[in-house]
C-alpha positions in Angstrom: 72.6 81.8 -127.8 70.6 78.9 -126.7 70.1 76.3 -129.1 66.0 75.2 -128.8 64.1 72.7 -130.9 60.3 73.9 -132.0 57.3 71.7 -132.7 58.4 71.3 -135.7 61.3 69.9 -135.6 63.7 72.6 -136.7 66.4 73.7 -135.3 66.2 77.6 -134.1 68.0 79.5 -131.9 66.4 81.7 -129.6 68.2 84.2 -127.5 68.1 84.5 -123.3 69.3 87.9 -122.2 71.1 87.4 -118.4 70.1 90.5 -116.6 72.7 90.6 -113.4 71.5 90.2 -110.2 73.6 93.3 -109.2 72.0 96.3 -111.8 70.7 98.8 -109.9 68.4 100.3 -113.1 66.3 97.3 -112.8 65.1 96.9 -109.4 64.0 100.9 -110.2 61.9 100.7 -112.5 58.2 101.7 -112.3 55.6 100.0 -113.0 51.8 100.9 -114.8 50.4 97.7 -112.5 46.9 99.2 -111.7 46.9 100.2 -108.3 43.6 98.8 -107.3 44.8 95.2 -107.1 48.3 95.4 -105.8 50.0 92.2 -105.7 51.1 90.8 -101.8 55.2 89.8 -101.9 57.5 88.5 -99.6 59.4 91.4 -99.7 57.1 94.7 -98.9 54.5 92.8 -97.4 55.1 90.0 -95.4 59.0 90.4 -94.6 58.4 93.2 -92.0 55.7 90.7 -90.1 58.1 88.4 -90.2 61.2 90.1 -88.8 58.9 92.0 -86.5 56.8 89.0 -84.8 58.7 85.7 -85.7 62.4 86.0 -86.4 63.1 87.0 -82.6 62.3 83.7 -81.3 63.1 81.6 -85.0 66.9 82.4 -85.4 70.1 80.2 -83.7 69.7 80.0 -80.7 66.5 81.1 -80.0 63.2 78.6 -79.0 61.8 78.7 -82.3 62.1 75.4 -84.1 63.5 76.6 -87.3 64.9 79.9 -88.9 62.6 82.6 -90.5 65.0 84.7 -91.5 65.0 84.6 -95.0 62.2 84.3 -97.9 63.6 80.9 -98.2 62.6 80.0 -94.6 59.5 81.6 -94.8 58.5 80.1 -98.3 59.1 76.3 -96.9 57.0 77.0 -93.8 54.9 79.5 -95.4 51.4 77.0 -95.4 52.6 75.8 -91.8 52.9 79.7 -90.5 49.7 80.4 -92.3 47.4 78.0 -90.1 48.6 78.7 -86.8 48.5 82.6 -87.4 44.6 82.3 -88.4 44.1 79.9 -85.6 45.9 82.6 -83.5 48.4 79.8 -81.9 51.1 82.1 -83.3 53.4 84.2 -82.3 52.8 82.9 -78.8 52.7 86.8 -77.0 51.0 85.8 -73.3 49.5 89.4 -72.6 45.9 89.9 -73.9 45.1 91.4 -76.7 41.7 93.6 -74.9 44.6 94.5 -71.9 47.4 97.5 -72.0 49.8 97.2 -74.8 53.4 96.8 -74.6 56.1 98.5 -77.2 56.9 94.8 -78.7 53.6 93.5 -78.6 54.1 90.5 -81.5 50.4 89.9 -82.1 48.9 90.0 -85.5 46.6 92.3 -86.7 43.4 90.9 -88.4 45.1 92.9 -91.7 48.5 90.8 -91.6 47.1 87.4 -91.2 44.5 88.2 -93.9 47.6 89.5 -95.9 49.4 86.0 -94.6 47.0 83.8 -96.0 46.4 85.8 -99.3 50.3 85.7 -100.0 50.3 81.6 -99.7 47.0 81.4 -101.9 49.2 83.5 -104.4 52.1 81.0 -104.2 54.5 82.8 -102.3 55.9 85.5 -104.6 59.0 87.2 -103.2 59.4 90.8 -105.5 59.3 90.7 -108.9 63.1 91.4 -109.6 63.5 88.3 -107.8 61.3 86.2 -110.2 63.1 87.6 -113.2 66.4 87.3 -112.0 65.7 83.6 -110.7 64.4 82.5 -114.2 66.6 84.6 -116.8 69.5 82.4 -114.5 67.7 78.9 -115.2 66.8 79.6 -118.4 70.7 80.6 -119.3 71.4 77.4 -117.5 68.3 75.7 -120.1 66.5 75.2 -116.9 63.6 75.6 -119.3 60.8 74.6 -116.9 62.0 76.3 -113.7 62.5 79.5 -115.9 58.9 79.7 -116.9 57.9 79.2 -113.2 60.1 81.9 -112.2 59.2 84.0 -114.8 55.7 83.6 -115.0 55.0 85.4 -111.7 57.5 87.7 -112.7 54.8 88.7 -115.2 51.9 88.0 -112.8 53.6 90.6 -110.4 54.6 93.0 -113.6 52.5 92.5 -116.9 54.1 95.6 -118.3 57.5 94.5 -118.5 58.1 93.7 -121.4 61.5 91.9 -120.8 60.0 89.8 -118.4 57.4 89.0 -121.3 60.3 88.2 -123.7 61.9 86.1 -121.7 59.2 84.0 -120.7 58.4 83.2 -125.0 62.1 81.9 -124.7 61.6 79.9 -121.8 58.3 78.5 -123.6 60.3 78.3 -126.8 63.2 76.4 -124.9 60.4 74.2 -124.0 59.1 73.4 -127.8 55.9 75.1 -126.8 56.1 77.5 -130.3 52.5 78.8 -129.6 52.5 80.0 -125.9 56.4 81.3 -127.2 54.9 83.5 -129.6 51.9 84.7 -127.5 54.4 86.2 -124.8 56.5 87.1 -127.8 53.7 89.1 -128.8 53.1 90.5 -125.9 56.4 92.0 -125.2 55.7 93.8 -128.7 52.9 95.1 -128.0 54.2 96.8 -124.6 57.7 98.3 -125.9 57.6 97.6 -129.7 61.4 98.2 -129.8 61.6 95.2 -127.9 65.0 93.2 -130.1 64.8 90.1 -128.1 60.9 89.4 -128.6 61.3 90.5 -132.2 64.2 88.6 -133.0 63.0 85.8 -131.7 59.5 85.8 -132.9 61.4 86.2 -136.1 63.4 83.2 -135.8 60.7 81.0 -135.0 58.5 82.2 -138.1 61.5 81.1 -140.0 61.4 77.7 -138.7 57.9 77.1 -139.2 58.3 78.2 -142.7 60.6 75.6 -143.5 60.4 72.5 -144.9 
């Protein structure tokens, strides 16, 4: 239980469930995200560019600068990468593109430096098990602010999960911000209405605003 304090000045509890980095169920689930608009991540989009055209020359011991070997790398270079992969300046592959092709070529297609520079517009989003991971493990730590970063693009990347929902009204609530709480709250309820930890804790902020 984490101990919060609402707008109004009551003292509620509102619940945090830590999902383990390490279930295998979670990661697995499927998701009703309309397939029209799929959202660009770190992990099925832009990782396989990455290990494919960068990461040979960007590890230890290599002529690259700095690693890019992990989403970490990537993310703190990610608007550096960006403009010299539109301006073409990277990967530096000598052989033209109009001339034979080679096995390894490492140039970029027009497709992944449009799906480059979408990705940073988007703010980097790694996979959504990521996200939610990330910020159920600062909000158990009352990390409240971090947690609703994390867990906001959780949701951006997965609107019908309603854990990710719940979790982000506690963040909110952990945060004294009662109204956007309840909003997500409610929005966890209206996707799985068995949901216990939106209910519960929608429950136990109505009870503090009641009081008093």
């Amino acid at each position: 239980m984490i101990s919060i304090v609402p707008r109004s000045g009551q003292l509620s509890s509102i619940t945090l469930i830590l999902l383990s980095f390490g279930l295998a169920s979670f990661g697995q689930e499927k998701s009703t995200v309309p397939k029209q608009t799929p959202q660009i991540t770190f992990s099925h989009d832009i990782a396989p560019v990455v290990f494919r055209s960068c990461a040979p020359c960007h590890h230890s011991g290599e002529a690259g600068p700095f690693p890019l070997i992990s989403y970490g790398d990537v993310k703190s270079h990610a608007r550096q990468i960006a403009d010299v992969t539109i301006r073409k300046v990277m990967p530096p592959w000598l052989p033209a593109q109009d001339g034979l092709r080679f096995e390894d070529d490492a140039h970029l297609s027009s497709e992944q430096i449009a799906l480059f520079q979408k990705w940073v517009t988007d703010g980097t989003p790694c996979s959504q098990p990521y996200h939610y991971n990330l910020g159920i493990a600062q909000g158990t730590a009352e990390n409240f602010s971090a947690a609703v970063q994390e867990l906001t693009t959780a949701v951006k990347l997965k609107p019908d999960d309603a854990g990710a929902q719940a979790n982000l009204g506690a963040a909110f609530a952990g945060l004294g911000e009662t109204e956007q709480a309840i909003l997500h709250f409610n929005r966890a309820l209206e996707i799985d209405p068995g949901n216990a930890l939106a209910r519960e804790n929608l429950d136990a902020l109505r009870r503090g605003s009641s009081r008093p």
